[in-house]
C-alpha positions as CSV (number, residue, x, y, z in Angstrom):
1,X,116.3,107.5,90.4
2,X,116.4,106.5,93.9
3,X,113.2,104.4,95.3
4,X,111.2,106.0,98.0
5,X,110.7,103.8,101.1
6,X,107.9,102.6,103.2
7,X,108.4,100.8,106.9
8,X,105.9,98.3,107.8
9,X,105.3,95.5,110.2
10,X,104.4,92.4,108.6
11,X,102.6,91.0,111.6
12,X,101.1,94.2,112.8
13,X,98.5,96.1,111.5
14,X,100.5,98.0,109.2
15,X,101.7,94.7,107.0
16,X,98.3,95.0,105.7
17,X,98.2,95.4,101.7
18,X,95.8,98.5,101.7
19,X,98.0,100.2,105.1
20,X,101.0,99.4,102.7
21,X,99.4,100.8,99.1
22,X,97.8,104.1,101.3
23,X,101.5,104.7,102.4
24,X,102.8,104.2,98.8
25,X,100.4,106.2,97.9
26,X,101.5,109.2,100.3
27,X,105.1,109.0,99.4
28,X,104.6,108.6,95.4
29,X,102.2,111.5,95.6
30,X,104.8,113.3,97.1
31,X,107.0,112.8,94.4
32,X,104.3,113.6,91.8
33,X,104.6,110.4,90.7
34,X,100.5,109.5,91.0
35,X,100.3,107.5,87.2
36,X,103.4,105.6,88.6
37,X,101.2,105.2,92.0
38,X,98.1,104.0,90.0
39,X,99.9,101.5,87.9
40,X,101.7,99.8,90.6
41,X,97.9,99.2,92.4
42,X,96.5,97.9,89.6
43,X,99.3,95.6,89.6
44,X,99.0,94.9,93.2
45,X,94.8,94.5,93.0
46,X,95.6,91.6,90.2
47,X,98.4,89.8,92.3
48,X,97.6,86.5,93.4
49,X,99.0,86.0,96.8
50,X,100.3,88.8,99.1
51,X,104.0,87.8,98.5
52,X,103.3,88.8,95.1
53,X,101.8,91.8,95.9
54,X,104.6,93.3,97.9
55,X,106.6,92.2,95.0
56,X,104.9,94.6,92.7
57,X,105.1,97.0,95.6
58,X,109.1,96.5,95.4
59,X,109.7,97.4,91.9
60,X,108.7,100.9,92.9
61,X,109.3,101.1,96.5
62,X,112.2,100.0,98.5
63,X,109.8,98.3,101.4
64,X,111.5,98.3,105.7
65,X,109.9,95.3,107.5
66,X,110.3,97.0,110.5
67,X,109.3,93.7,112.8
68,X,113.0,92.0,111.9
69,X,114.5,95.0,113.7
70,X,111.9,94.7,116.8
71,X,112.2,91.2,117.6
72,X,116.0,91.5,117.3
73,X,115.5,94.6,120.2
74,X,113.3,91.8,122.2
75,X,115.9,88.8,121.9
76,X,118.9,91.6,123.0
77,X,116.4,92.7,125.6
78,X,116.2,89.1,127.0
79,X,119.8,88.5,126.8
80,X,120.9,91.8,128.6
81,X,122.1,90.6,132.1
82,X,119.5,90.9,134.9
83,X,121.1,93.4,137.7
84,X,120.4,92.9,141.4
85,X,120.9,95.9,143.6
């Protein structure tokens, strides 16, 4: 079965752990999956460090850090040549 997936940005407001779990929780309810939800919060709740917690997330959900792909649009952006008219 193919993972649902969930974009976030991990040094924006959505990188939070409870912005993540509520989308999880959207996209797993979707699927009638809501046990499957439940067990992977408990597992989050109990994690020790945030890393770990988005590793619990992971086995579940396939998790987009969506922040890799802006700051790669800001370095292009800077690099685009400046034109003068």
């Amino acid at each position: 079965m193919k993972k649902p997936i969930v974009r976030f940005d991990i040094s924006g407001p959505s990188g939070n752990i409870f912005d993540i779990l509520g989308q999880c929780s959207k996209v797993l309810r979707k699927e009638h999956r809501i046990n499957d939800f439940n067990l992977m919060r408990d597992r989050v709740i109990t994690a020790s460090s945030y890393k770990d917690a988005l590793a619990e997330i992971r086995l579940d959900i396939d998790l987009i850090d969506i922040s890799e792909d802006q700051n790669e649009n800001r370095r292009n952006d800077r690099m685009k040549p400046i034109t003068v008219r």
